[in-house]
LUMKEZA-445517 format. One line per 2 residues: for each residue x, y, z of C-alpha. Coordinates in steps of 0.25 Angstrom, whole numbers, plus 5000, padded with zeros to 4 digits. Example, Ala and Ser with C-alpha at 12.3 -4.5 7.8 and 13.67 -1.06 7.14 Angstrom:
BEGIN
5049,4982,5031 ~ 5055,4996,5029
This chain:
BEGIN
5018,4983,4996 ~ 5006,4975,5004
4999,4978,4993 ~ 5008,4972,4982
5009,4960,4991 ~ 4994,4958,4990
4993,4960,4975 ~ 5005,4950,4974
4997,4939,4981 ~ 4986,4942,4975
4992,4937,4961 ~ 4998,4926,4968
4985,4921,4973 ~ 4981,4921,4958
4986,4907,4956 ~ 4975,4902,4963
4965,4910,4955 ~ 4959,4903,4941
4961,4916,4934 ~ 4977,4913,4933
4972,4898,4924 ~ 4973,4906,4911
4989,4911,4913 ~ 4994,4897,4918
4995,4890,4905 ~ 5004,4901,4901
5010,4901,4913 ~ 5014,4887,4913
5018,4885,4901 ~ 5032,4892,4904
5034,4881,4915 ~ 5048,4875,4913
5053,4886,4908 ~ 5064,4893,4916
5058,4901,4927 ~ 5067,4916,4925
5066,4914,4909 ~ 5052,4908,4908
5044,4910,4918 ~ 5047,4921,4927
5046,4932,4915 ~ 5032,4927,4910
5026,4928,4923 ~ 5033,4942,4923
5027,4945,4912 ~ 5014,4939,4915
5014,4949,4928 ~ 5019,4961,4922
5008,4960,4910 ~ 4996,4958,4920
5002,4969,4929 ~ 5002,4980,4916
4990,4977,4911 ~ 4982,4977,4923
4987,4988,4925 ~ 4983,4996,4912
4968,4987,4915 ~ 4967,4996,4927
4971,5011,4920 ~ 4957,5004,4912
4961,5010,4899 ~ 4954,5005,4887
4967,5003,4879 ~ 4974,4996,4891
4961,4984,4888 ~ 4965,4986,4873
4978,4983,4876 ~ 4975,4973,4884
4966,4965,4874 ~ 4977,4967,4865
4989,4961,4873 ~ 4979,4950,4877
4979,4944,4864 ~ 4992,4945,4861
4995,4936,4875 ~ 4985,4927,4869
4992,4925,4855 ~ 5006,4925,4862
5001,4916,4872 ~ 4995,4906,4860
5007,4906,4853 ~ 5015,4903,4865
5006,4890,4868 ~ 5007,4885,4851
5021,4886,4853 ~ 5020,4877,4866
5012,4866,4859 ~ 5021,4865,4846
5036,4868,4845 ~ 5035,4868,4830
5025,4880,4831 ~ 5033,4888,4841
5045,4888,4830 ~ 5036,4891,4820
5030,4901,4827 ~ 5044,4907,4832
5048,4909,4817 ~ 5040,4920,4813
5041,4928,4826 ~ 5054,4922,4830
5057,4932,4843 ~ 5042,4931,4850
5042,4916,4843 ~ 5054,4914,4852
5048,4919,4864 ~ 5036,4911,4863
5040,4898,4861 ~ 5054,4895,4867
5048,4889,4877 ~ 5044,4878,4870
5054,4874,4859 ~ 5059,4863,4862
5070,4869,4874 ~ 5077,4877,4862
5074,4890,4867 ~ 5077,4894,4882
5065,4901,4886 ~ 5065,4917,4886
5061,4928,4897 ~ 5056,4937,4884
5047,4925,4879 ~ 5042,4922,4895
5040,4937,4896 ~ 5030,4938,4884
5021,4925,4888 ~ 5021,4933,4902
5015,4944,4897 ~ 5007,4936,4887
5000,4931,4900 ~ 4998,4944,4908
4991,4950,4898 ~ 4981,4935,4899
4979,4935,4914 ~ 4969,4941,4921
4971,4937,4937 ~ 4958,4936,4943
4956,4951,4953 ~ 4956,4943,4965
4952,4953,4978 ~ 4968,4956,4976
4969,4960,4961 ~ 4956,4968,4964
4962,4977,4975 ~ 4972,4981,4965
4963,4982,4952 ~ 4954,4989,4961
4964,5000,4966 ~ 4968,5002,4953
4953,5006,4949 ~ 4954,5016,4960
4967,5022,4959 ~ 4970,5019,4944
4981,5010,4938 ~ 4995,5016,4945
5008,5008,4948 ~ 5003,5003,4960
4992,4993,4954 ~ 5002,4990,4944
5013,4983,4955 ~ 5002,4978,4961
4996,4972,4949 ~ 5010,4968,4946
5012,4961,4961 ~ 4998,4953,4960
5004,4948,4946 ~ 5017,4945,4951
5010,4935,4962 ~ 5002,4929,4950
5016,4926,4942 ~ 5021,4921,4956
5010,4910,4960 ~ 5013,4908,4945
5027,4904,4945 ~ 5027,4896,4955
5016,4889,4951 ~ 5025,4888,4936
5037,4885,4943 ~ 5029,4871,4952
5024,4868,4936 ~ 5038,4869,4929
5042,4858,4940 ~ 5030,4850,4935
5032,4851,4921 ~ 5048,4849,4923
5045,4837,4930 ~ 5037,4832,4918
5047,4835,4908 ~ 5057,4826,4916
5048,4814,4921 ~ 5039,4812,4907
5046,4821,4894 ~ 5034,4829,4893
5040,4842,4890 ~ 5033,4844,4876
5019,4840,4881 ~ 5021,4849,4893
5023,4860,4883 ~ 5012,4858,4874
5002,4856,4885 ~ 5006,4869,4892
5006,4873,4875 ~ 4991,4869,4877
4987,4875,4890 ~ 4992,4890,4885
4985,4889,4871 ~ 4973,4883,4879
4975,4896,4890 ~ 4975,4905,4878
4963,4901,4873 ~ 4955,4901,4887
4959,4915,4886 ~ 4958,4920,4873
4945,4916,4872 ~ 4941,4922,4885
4940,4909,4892 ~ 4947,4910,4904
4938,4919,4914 ~ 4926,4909,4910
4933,4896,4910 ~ 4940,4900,4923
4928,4905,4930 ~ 4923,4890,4927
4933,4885,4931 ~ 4936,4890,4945
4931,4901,4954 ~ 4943,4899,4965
4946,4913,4969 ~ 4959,4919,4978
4949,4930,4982 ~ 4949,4925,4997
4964,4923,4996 ~ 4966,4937,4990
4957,4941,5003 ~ 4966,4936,5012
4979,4943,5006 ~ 4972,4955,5006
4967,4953,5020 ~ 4982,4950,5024
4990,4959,5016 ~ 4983,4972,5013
4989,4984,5019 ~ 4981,4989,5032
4973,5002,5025 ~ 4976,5009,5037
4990,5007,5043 ~ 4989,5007,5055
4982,4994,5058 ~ 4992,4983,5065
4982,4972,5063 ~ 4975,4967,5052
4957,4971,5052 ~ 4950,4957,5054
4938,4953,5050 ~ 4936,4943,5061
4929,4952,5072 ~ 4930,4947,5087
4921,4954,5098 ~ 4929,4951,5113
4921,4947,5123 ~ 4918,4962,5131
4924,4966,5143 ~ 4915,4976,5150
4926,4984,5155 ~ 4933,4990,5143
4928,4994,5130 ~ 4925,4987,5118
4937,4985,5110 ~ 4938,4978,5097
4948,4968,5091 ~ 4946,4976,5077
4959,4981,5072 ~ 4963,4994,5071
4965,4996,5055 ~ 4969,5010,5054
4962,5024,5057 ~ 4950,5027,5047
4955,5036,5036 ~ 4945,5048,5032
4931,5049,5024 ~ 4936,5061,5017
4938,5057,5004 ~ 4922,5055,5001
4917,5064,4990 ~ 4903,5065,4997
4896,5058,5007 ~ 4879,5051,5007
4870,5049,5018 ~ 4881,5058,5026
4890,5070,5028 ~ 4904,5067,5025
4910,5059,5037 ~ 4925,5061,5043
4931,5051,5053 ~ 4931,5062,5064
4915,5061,5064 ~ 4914,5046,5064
4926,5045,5076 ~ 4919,5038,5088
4910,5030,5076 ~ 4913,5016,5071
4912,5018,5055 ~ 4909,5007,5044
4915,5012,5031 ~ 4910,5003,5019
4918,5005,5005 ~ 4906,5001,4994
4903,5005,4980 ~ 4889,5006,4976
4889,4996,4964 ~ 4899,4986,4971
4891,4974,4975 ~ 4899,4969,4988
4897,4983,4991 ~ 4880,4983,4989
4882,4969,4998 ~ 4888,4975,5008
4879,4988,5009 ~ 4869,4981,5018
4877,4976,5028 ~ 4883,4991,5030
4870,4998,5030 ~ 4866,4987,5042
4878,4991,5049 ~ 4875,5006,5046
4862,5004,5051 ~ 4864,4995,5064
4874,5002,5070 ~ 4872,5016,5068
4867,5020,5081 ~ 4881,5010,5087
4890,5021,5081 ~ 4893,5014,5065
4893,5024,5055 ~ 4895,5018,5040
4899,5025,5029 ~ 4900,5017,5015
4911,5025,5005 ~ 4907,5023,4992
4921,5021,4984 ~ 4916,5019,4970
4920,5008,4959 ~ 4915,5014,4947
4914,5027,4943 ~ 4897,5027,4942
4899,5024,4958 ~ 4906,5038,4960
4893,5046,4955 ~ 4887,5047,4969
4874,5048,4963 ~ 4874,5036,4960
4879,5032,4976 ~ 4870,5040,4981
4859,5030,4973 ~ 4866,5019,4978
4867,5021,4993 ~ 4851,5024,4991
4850,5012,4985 ~ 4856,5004,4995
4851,5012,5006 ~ 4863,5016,5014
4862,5026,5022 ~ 4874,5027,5031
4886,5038,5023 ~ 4893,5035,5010
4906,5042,5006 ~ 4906,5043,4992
4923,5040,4989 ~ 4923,5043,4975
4938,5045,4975 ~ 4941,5034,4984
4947,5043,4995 ~ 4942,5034,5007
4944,5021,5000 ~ 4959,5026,4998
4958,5030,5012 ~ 4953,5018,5018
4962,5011,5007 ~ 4950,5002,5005
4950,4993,4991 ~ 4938,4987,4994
4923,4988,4989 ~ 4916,4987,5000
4924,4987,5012 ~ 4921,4990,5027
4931,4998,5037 ~ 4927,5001,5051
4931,5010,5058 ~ 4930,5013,5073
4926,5025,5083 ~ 4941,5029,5082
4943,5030,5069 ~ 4951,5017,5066
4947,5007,5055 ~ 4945,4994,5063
4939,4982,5053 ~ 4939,4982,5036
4931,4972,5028 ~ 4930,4971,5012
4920,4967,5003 ~ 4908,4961,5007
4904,4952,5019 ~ 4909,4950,5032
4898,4957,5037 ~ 4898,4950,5050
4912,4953,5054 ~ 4911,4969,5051
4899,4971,5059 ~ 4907,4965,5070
4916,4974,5067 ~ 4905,4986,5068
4901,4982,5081 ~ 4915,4980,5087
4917,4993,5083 ~ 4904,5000,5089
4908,4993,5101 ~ 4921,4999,5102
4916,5012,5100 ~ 4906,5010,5113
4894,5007,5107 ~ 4886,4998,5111
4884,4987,5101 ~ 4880,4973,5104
4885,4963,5095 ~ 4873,4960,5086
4870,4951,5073 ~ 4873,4956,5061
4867,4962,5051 ~ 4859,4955,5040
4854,4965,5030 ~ 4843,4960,5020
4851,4962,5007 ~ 4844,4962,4994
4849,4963,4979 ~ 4862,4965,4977
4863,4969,4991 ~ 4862,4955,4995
4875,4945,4999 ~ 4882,4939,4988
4880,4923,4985 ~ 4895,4920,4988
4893,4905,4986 ~ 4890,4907,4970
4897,4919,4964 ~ 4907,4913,4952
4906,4927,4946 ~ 4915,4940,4950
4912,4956,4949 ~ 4914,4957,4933
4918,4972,4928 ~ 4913,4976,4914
4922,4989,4911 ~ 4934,4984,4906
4943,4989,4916 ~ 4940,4975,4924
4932,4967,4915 ~ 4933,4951,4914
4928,4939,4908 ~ 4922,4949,4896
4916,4937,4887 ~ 4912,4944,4876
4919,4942,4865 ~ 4922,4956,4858
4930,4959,4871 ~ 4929,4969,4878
4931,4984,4871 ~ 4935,4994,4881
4928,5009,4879 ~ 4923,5005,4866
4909,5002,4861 ~ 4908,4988,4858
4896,4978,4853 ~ 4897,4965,4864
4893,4950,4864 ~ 4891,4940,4873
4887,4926,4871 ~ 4889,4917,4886
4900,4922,4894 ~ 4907,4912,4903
4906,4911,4918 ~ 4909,4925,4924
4910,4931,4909 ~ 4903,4942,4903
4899,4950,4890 ~ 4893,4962,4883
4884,4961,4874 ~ 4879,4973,4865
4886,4987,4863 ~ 4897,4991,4874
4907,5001,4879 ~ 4915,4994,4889
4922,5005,4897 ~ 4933,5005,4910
4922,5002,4921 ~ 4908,4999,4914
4904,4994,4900 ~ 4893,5004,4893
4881,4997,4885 ~ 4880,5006,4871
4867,5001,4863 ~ 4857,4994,4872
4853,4978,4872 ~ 4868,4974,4875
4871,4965,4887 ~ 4880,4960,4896
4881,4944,4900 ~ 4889,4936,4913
4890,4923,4915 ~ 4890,4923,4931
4887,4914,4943 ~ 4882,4922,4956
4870,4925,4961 ~ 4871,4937,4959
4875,4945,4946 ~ 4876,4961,4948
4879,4972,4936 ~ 4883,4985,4939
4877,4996,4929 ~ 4873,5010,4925
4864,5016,4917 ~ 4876,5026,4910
4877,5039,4908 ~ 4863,5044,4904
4857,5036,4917 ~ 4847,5031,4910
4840,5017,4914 ~ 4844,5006,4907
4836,4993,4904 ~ 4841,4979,4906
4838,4964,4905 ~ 4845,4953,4911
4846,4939,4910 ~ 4851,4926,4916
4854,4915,4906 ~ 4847,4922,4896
4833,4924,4903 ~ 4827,4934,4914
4832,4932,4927 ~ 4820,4929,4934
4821,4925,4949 ~ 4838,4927,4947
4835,4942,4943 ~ 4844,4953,4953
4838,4964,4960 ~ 4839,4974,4948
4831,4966,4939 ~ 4818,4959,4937
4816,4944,4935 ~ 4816,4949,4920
4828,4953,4920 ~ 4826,4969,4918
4833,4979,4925 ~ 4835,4995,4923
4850,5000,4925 ~ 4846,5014,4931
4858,5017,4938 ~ 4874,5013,4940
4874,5003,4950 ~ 4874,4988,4952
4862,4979,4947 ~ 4859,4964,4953
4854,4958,4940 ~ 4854,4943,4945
4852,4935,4956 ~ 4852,4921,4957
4840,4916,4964 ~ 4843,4899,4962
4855,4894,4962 ~ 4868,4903,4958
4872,4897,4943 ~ 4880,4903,4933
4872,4912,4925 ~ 4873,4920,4911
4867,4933,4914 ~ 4864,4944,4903
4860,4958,4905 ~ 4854,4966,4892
4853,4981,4893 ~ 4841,4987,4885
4846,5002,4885 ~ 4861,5007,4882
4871,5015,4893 ~ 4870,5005,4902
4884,5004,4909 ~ 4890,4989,4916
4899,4991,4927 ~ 4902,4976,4933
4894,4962,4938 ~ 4895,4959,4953
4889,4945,4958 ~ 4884,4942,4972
């Protein structure tokens, strides 16, 4: 239930969010019309349509994108006619004459009063606009998209889909139901009713446009980068069920150390959050023998949820290896569990590269079938529990930073257990590359999926063909979009380069730009140029290329190709691969 109740927020917070522009021509123009009749059954239909087909998005079948291109479209068309018909009585009578029931449907709203408005003809522009919107995955949105990737599409991310819907439609008709006073008002005092109509005629032909065309992701990226993400926080913070159960207080962040009384033991105002479930479930462990809870009693244990190719998780390994390292001989043990996002992440090969790379050396459980992420009901990558010497959990953190707070946390901890630690500076780890903190002061541009189970703000204009080869262009995506060029196969997760000189492009704005790729099957190194508006890099070159712009994908992992040693400025990046096979996964920026 808790849960429902966070999705519907969630879509109520979406109001505030410039992804919901696109819908509210559409939505408005129903305003005056009677809400039961009118305007209750479109956002209905609006809710239920979103809540179906992303839905079928998340079972990722290459016919439910088909079918999603296709019933796109036809909204489009629908939604066209629907607008002409507001401009011109006279062509919403024409047009009713040779499709006389959908006719009917489409205009009664706007013949002159004759008609009474219908919940069939309300009903069909709602579902015309489900199948148009595309809320933006918020941190909410994205805890269920994300559980859905791990356990697969069942009834459960269906009502919870549906509930974060329902908020949207909410904040939605209240805001239609404040308008139709307006534009009552209007109607009374100045006579306008006709030109009302035709402007809001205007605004859905102008909305279809922005849309068809693919304009809407672009344009809205220019104009607004307001985000609910810290709103979203605070629900979550709120609302989400305690993991463990048996908590009576909610974990803070805010770390207080009480002055010491010499005559009892240390205690800590960390809450009790529930006892630590079991590290059973890993398939194997590095850098250890597999660990159980009855060896690390009378320990205080940092457990770090990362995925190798995630880069909030690669910004966060440093700090956890200084933690690892400075309070080893105080009693912490760290064990980072490697719950992987895609499937090249559960080769532990390829881990076992990865945590040389980054030089940890503390113990990774490899959870390839998630049993301690379900354990720990985590739903984050990365996230941090602590656990003390009695085996309870007593402080949480997810995603990157707060470093400060959680060593606190550490040391509150060790102290409780009788050791002896002093309260000390933190630690300041000398991170390079992709290692290094994120400029959050300049990043306009989000984590970008390029299989088609998530993908956005594709800007090539042959669209995007799921499990197909198909040949690509790009000519200048706008901000935050992106393109193929060359011959594809664009599969669930990744997109497969088939003949070699094809490309991708991205119009971004961060200092940092990040690509996760892979060599493909037959492993074997694949040659690469990049360019930032359409020359080498030079000194804005990442730490996996030269100021040329070459690079060698030679294994699956995530590459910093740009850097942004000036000013951080919206740039057009390209990148040319000079063999075939080589397999693109996802940007991250920093």
């Amino acid at each position: 239930m808790t849960l429902l109740i966070i999705a519907y927020l969630g879509g109520v917070l979406t109001i505030l969010s410039p992804c919901i522009l696109p819908v509210l021509p559409f939505v408005f123009a129903r305003a005056g019309q009677p809400f039961v009749r009118s305007t209750l059954p479109m956002l209905a239909g609006m809710a239920t349509t979103f809540a179906l087909v992303a839905t079928l998005a998340a079972v990722g079948g290459s016919w439910a994108i088909r079918a999603n291109e296709y019933g796109r479209l036809a909204a489009i068309v629908l939604l066209a006619l629907f607008g002409a018909s507001l401009l011109s009585p006279r062509f919403a009578s024409t047009l009713a004459r040779p499709i006389v029931d959908l006719g009917n449907n489409l205009v009664n709203a706007s013949r002159s009063g004759r008609t009474a408005p219908t919940v069939k003809s309300a009903l069909l522009l709602g579902v015309a606009t489900g199948l148009l919107w595309a809320p933006c995955a918020g941190p909410i949105l994205g805890l269920v998209l994300t559980g859905a990737a791990l356990q697969g599409a069942n009834l459960q991310t269906t009502f919870l889909l549906a509930a974060y819907a329902a908020g949207a439609a909410s904040s939605l008709a209240v805001a239609l139901l404040v308008g139709g006073k307006i534009f009552a008002a209007m109607k009374r005092s100045l006579g306008v009713g006709d030109r009302i109509r035709q402007v809001l005629g205007a605004a859905v032909l102008a909305g279809v446009a922005v849309i068809a065309f693919g304009l809407d992701t672009s344009l809205l990226a220019r104009l607004s980068y307001a985000s609910t993400a810290s709103l979203e926080q605070a629900v979550l913070d709120r609302l989400h069920a305690k993991p463990f159960g048996a908590a009576s207080e909610v974990a803070s962040n805010d770390v207080t150390i009480p002055a010491a009384d010499v005559k009892k033991p240390f205690r800590s105002d960390l809450p009790v959050e529930g006892h630590a479930p079991s590290f059973g479930g890993a398939v194997e462990w590095l850098n250890s023998e597999p660990l159980t809870t009855e060896q690390l009693r009378g320990k205080v244990v940092l457990v770090d949820f990362w995925t190798y190719s995630c880069i909030n998780c690669i910004r966060t390994i440093p700090y956890v290896r200084a933690w690892a390292e400075k309070y080893v001989d105080q009693g912490l043990v760290v064990i980072g569990v490697h719950a992987p996002e895609f499937a090249f992440e559960k080769k532990i090969d390829n881990v076992k590269k990865a945590v040389a790379d980054f030089k940890i050396g503390y113990p990774v459980a490899i959870d390839n079938d998630y049993k301690i992420w379900r354990a720990f009901e985590n739903s984050y990558w990365p996230a941090a529990y602590l656990i003390d010497a009695k085996g309870q959990i007593r402080y949480h953190h997810f995603g990157e930073g707060n470093y400060g707070t959680t060593e606190k946390a550490i040391q509150d901890l060790l102290r409780e257990a009788g050791s002896q630690t002093a309260a000390s500076a933190a630690v300041a780890p000398d991170a390079t590359g992709a290692e290094a903190g994120p400029d959050l002061g300049n990043i306009r541009s989000g984590e970008t999926y390029i299989g088609y189970a998530q993908a956005a703000n594709f800007a090539s204009p042959e669209g995007l063909q799921a499990d197909a080869a198909q040949n690509y262009s790009i000519a200048e995506p706008g901000l935050n979009g992106w393109g193929l060029s060359g011959t594809w196969t664009v599969g669930k997760d990744q997109a497969t380069l088939d003949q070699p000189g094809g490309g991708i492009a991205y119009r971004f704005s961060a200092r940092d730009l990040h690509l996760v790729l892979g060599p493909g099957a037959d492993a074997k190194p694949i040659r690469f140029q990049v360019t930032v508006d359409g020359k080498a890099p030079g000194a804005d070159h990442g730490s996996d290329v030269d100021a040329n712009g070459n690079g060698v994908v030679s294994a699956t992992r995530l590459y910093q190709l740009v850097r942004q040693s000036g000013p951080v400025v919206a740039r057009n990046f390209e990148i040319r691969f000079l063999d075939p096979g080589v397999q693109a996964y996802a940007f991250t920026f920093g």
